[in-house]
C-alpha positions in Angstrom: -12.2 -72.0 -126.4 -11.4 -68.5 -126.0 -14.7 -65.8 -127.1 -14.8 -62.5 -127.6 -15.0 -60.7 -124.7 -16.3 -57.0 -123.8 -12.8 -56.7 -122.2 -11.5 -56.2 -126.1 -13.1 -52.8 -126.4 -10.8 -50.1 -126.3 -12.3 -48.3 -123.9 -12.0 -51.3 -121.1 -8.3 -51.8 -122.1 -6.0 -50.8 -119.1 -3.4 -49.2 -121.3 -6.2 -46.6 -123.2 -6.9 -44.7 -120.1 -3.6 -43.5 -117.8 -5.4 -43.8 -114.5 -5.9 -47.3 -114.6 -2.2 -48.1 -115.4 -1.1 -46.4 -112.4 -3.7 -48.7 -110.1 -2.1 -51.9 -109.3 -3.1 -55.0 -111.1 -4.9 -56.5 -108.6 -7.8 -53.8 -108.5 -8.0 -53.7 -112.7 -8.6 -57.7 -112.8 -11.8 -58.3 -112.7 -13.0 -62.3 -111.5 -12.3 -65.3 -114.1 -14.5 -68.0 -114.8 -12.4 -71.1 -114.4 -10.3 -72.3 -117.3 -12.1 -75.2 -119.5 -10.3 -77.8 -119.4 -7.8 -78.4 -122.0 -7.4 -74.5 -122.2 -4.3 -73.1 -120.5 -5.1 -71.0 -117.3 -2.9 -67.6 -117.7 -1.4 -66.1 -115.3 -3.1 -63.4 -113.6 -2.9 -59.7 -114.3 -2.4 -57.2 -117.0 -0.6 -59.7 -119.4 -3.4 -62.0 -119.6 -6.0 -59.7 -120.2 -4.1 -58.6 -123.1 -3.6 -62.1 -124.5 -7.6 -62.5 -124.7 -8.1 -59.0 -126.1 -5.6 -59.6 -128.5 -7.3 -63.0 -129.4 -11.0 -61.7 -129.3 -10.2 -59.0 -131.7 -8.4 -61.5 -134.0 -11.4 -63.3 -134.0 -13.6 -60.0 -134.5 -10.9 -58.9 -137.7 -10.9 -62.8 -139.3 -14.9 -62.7 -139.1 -15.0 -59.2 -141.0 -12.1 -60.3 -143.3 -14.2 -63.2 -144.9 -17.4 -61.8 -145.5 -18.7 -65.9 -146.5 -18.1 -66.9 -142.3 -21.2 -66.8 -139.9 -18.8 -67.0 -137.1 -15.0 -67.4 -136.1 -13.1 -68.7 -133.3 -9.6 -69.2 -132.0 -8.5 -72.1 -130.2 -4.8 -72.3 -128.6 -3.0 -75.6 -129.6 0.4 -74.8 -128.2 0.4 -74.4 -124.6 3.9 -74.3 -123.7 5.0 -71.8 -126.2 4.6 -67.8 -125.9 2.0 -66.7 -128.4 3.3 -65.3 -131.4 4.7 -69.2 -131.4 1.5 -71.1 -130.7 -0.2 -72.8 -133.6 -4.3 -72.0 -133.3 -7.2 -73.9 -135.1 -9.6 -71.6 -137.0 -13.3 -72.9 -136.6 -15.1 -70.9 -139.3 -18.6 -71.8 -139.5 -20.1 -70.8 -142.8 -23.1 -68.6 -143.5 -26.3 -70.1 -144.5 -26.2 -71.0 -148.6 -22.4 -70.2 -148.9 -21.8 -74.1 -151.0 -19.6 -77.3 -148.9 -17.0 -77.0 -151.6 -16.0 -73.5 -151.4 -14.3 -75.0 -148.0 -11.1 -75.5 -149.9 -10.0 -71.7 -151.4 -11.7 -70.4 -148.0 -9.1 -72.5 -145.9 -5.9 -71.4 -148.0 -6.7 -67.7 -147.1 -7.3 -68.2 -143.8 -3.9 -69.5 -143.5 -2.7 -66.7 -145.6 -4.5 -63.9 -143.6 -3.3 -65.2 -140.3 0.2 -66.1 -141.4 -0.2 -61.9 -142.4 -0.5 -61.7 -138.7 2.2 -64.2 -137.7 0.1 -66.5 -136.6 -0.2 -70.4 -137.5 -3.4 -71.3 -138.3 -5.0 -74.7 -138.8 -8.5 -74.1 -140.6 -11.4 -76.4 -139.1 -14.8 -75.0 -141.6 -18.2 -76.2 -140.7 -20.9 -75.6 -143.2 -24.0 -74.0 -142.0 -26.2 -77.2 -141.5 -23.1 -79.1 -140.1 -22.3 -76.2 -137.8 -25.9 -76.1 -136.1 -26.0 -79.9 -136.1 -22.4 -79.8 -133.9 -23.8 -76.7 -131.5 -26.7 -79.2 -130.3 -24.2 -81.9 -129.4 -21.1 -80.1 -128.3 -20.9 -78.3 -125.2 -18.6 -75.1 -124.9 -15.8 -77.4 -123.0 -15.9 -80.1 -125.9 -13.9 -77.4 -128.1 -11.0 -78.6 -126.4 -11.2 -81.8 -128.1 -9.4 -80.5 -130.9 -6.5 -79.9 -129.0 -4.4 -82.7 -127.8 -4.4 -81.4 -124.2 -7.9 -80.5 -124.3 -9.0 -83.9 -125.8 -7.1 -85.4 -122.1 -8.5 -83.8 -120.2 -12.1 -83.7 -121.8 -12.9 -86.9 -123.6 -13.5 -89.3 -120.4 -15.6 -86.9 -119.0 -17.5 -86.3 -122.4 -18.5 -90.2 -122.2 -19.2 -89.9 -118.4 -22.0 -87.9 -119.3 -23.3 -90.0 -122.1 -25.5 -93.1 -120.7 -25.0 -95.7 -120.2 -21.4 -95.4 -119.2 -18.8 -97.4 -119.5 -20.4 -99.0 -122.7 -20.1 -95.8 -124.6 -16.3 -95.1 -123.8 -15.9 -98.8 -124.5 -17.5 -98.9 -128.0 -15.6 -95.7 -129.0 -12.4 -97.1 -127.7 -12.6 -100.6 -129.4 -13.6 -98.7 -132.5 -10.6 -96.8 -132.9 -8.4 -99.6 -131.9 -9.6 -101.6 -134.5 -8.7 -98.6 -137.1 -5.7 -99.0 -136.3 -5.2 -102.5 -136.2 -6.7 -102.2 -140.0 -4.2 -99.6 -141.3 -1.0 -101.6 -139.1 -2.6 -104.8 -141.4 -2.7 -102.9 -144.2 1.4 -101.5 -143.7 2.2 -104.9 -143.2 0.8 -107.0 -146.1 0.6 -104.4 -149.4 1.6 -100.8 -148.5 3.9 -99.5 -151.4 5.5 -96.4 -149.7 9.4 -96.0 -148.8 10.5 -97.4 -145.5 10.8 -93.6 -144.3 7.2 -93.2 -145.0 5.6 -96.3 -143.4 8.1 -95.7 -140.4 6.3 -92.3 -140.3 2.8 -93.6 -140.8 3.1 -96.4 -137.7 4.6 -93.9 -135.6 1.2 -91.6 -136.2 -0.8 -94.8 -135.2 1.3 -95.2 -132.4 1.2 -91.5 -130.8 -3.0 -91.2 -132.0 -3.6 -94.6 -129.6 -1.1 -93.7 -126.9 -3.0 -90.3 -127.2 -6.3 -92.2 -126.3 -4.9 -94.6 -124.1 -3.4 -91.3 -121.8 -6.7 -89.5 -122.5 -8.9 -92.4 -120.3 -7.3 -91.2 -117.1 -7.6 -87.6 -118.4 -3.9 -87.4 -118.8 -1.7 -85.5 -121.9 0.5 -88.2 -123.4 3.4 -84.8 -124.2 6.5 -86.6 -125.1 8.5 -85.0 -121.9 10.5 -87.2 -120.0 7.9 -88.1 -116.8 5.4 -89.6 -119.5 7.7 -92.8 -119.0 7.1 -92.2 -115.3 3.2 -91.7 -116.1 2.9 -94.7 -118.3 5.1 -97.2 -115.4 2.4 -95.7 -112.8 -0.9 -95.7 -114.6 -0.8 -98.7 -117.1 1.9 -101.1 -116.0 0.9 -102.2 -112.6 -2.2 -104.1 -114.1 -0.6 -106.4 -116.8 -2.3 -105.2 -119.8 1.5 -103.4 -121.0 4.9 -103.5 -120.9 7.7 -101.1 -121.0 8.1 -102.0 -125.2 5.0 -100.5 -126.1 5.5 -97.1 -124.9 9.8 -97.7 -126.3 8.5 -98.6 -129.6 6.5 -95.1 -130.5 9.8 -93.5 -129.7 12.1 -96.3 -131.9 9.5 -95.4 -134.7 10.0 -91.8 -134.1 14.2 -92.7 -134.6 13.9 -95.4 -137.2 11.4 -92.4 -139.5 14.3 -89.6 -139.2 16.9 -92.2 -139.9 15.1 -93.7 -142.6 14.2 -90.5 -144.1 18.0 -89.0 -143.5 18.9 -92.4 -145.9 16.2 -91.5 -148.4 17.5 -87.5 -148.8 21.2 -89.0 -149.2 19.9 -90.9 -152.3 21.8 -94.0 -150.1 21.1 -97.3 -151.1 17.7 -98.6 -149.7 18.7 -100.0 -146.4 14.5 -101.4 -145.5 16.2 -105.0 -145.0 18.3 -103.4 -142.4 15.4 -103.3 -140.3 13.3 -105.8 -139.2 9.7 -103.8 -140.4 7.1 -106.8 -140.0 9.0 -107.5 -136.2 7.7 -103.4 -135.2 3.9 -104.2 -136.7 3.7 -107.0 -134.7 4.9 -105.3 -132.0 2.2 -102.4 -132.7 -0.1 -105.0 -133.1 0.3 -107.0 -129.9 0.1 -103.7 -128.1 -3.4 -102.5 -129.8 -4.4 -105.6 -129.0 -3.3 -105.2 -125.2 -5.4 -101.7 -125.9 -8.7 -103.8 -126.4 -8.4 -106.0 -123.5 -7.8 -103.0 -121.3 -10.7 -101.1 -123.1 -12.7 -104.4 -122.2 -11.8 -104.5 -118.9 -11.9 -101.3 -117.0 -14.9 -100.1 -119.3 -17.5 -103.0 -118.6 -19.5 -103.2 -115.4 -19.3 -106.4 -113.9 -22.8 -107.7 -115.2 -21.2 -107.2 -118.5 -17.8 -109.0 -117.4 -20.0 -112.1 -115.7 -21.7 -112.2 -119.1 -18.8 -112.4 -121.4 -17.2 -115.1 -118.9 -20.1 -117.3 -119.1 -20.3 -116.7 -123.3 -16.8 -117.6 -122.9 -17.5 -120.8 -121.0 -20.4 -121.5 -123.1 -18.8 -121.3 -126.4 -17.8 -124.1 -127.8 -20.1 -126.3 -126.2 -22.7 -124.0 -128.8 -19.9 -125.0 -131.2 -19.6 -128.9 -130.7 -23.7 -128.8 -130.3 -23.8 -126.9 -133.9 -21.3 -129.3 -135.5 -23.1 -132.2 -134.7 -26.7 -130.5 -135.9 -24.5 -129.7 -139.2 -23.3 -132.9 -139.6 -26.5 -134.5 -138.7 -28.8 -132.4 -141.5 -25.5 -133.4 -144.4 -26.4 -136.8 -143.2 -30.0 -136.5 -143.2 -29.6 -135.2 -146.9 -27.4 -137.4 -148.1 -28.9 -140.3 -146.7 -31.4 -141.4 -149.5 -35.3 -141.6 -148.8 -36.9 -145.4 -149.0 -39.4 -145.8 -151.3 -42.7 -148.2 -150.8 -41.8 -151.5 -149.5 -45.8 -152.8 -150.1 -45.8 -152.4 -153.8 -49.3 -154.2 -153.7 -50.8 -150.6 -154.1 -49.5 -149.7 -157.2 -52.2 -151.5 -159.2 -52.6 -149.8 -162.6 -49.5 -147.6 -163.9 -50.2 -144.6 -166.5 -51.9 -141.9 -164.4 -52.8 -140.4 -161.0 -56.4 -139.6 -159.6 -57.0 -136.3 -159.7 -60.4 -134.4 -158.1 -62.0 -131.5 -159.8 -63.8 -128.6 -157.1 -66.0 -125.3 -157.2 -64.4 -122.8 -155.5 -61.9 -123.9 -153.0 -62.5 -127.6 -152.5 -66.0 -126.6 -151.8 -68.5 -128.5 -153.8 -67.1 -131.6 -155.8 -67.6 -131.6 -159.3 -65.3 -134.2 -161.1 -62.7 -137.5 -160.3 -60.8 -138.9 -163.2 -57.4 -139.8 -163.6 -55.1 -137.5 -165.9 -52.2 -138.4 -167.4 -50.0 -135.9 -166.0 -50.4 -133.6 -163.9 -50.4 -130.5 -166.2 -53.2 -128.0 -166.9 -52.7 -124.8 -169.1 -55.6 -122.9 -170.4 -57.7 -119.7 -169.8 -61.0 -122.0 -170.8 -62.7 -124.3 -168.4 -60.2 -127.4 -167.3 -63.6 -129.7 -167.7 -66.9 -128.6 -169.2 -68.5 -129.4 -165.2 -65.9 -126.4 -164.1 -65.9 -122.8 -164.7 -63.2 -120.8 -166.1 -61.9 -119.4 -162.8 -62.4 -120.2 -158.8 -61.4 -123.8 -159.1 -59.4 -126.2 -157.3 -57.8 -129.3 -157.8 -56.5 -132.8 -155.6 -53.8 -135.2 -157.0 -53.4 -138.2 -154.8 -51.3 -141.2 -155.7 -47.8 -142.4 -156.2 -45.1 -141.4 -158.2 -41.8 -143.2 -159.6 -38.2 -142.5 -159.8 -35.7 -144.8 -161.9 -32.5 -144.8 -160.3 -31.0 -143.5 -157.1 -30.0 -139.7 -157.2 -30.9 -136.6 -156.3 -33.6 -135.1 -158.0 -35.5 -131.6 -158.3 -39.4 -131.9 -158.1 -40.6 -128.8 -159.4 -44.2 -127.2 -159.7 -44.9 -124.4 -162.3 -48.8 -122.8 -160.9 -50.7 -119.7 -161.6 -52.5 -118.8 -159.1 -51.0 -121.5 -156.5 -50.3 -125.0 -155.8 -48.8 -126.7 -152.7 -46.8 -130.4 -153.0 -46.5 -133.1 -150.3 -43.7 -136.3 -151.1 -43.4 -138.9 -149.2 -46.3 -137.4 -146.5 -44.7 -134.0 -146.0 -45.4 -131.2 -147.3 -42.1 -130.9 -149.6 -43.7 -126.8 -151.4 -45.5 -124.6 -150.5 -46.6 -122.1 -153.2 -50.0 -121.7 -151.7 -50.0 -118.0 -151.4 -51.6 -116.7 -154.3 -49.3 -115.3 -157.3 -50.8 -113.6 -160.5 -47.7 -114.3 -162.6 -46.6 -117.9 -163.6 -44.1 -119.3 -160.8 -41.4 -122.2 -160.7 -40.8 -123.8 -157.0 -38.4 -126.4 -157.1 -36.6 -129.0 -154.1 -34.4 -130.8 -153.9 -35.0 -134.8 -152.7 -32.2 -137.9 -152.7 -34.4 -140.9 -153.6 -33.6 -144.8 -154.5 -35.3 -146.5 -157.7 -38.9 -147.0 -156.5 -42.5 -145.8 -156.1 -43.3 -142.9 -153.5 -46.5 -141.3 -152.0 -47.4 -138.2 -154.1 -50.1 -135.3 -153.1 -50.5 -132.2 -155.1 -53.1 -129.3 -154.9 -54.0 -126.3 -157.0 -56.3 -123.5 -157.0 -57.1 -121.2 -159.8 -58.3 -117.7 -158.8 -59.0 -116.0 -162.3 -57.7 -115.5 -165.5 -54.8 -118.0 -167.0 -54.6 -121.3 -164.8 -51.3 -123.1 -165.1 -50.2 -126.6 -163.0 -47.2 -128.4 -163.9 -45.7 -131.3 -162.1 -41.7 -131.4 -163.5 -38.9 -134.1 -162.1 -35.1 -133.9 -163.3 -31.8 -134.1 -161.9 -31.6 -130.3 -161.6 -34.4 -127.8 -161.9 -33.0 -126.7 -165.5 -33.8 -130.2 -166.7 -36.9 -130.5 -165.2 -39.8 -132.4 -167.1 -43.1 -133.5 -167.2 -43.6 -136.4 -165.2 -44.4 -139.0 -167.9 -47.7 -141.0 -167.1 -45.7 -144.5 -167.0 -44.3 -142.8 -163.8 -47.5 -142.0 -162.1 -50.3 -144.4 -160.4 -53.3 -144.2 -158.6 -54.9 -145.7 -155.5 -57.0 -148.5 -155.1 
């Protein structure tokens, strides 16, 4: 990132004051901080001062010319270019209170008022919040990440510093990749462009991961003829490519200009000349390729141990989980057996039930009931009082035919159910509105073990004891179904 410097002022510049153009250059240069990296280093002398005079009162002029910008700054893009040829990004950080979504207009006359200067400019416009927000993260060098030369040469080094390394390259690596992989999915099942335009988009997914790939050994992927050199050097010697990953961003590059020359001819569609779902796989197997290299060289070998032995350990947790699956579907389809000593079921038509003070405190009342149902705001029996009561249910209960069936208990305040000697619901926390627990049991025709309990706290007290095939059909257990102990 280049800044406005004091070297700017008129009165500094070598060419405002005769004496110093007659010294040689060597005496007027004064000492340069070294280059960030991703910005090019200029060659020494009188030229080079002039380049960043030039630039630091462009950025002086832009910041004057757009009264709603805080601050502006140039950043090169084209480093191989002369000047007047390079294309710049335009950060423009917004004043406090100037509104997000006057960002548009703003960036259309920046263009305009740069292009007035015949300069290219990309516009990159933080609002005022965002702006301060990206100074506490960013470090002067990390401007270069906007640049694709800067972004080589500074994004390894950015994650270097950001504990604990490797895992943070690593998870910002294997997110992008998988990006990608989403939008090379998405061109190759349902994207409704022209061949020339889906040609175009792969070929940007291509160069943006190549980009990244380069950028992890801090190197520029340019496009000039030794990147084939580069990539055969750096990435090919370890397995994880081949030469037809790197041959393929170019054969996208030719198949989008010769699709696109088709499309401007108005010449019959020629997509079935080329095999398109053959390239995404091919783009796919090589972002794939991407993630085992992004897991390998970015994992410290505690990591790597770990992953083998999760490897290793895998479908044993599988086979182990199946069986436990298939053990439980068993367990509930396999029906429950009812009493075999039908000696205790003496006298059908009800179920003892025992009335308490408070919670199962003092013992006021045994009887048998009907059903187990109570709804009323009065006393359940004249011994009781109206609220801070409990009540026991103990005795058996009988199903018809062999199914699955919902028990279900309606309470108000709460109520707790045990079948068969567990406890099958558990409602006991207290609840002031009316509530419906339900479960599901697979019984055979027969008579089963049956505990209920309910305690009323205050106000309305509700206990309902409901059997059906689903919870919807739930009833009242009649009393012919009910029986109490000896």
């Amino acid at each position: 990132m280049t800044k406005s410097d004091p070297k700017s002022d008129p009165k500094s510049d070598p060419k405002s004051d005769p004496k110093q153009q007659e010294e040689p250059p060597e005496q007027q240069k004064e000492p340069q901080e070294p280059p960030q990296q991703g910005e090019k280093e200029l060659t020494p002398g009188p030229e080079q001062g002039e380049q960043e005079a030039q630039l630091a009162a462009l950025e002086r002029q832009g910041t004057q010319a757009f009264p709603e910008v805080a601050e502006l700054r140039l950043l090169r893009l084209d480093e191989q270019v002369a000047s007047k040829q390079a294309r710049y990004v335009v950060i423009a950080a917004l004043k406090k209170g100037v509104a997000g979504d006057e960002r548009p207009a703003l960036g259309c006359r920046i263009v305009e008022y740069f292009a007035g200067q015949d300069l290219v400019a990309e516009p990159a416009i933080y609002e005022h919040r965002e702006w301060n927000e990206l100074l506490t993260q960013a470090k002067t060098g990390d401007w270069a990440l906007l640049s694709a030369v800067g972004r080589a040469g500074r994004l390894h080094p950015l994650y270097k510093e950001k504990a604990p390394y490797p895992a943070t390259l690593r998870k910002h690596l294997l997110s992008s990749v998988r990006g990608f992989q989403g939008l090379v999915e998405l061109l190759e099942r349902e994207a409704p462009f022209p061949l020339h335009i889906q040609a175009a988009l792969l070929r940007t997914v291509m160069r943006e991961a190549l980009e990244l790939l380069f950028a992890t050994r801090e190197l520029p992927f340019d496009e000039q003829p030794k990147v084939f050199s580069i990539f055969q050097r750096e990435f090919l010697s370890e397995g994880f490519f081949s030469k037809d990953h790197l041959a393929l961003y170019y054969q996208l590059c030719g198949l989008a200009r010769q699709a696109r020359h088709a499309h401007d001819l108005n010449a019959k569609s020629g997509d079935e000349r080329f095999e398109w779902n053959q390239l995404t796989q091919r783009a796919k197997a090589f972002l794939s390729s991407f993630e085992r290299y992004a897991e390998m060289h970015f994992s410290t070998g505690k990591e790597r141990k770990r992953r083998r032995v999760l490897r290793i350990a895998m479908p044993s947790v599988v086979i182990v989980s199946l069986f436990a699956l298939l053990g439980g579907l068993y367990l509930n389809l396999k029906p429950i057996e009812p009493l075999e000593n039908i000696s205790v079921i003496t006298k059908q038509g009800g179920i003892k039930a025992t009335y308490y003070e408070g919670v199962f405190l003092k013992k006021t009342l045994e009887r048998v009931d009907p059903r187990i149902s109570i709804y009323t705001s009065q006393k359940p029996t004249p011994k009781l009082p109206a609220d801070n009561f409990s009540v026991r249910w103990e005795g058996y209960i009988r199903f018809l035919k062999e199914d699955r069936h919902a028990i279900c208990i309606e309470s108000d305040d709460a109520a707790r159910l045990w079948f068969n000697g567990k406890l099958l619901i558990d409602a006991w926390k207290p609840h002031a509105r009316l509530k419906k627990d339900c479960a599901m049991v697979r019984v055979k025709k027969g008579w089963y073990p049956l505990r209920a309990e309910y305690r009323d706290i205050k106000g309305l007290a509700v206990m309902r004891l409901k059997v059906g095939l689903d919870k919807k059909r739930a009833k009242l257990v009649r009393a012919v179904d009910l029986c109490c102990r000896r």
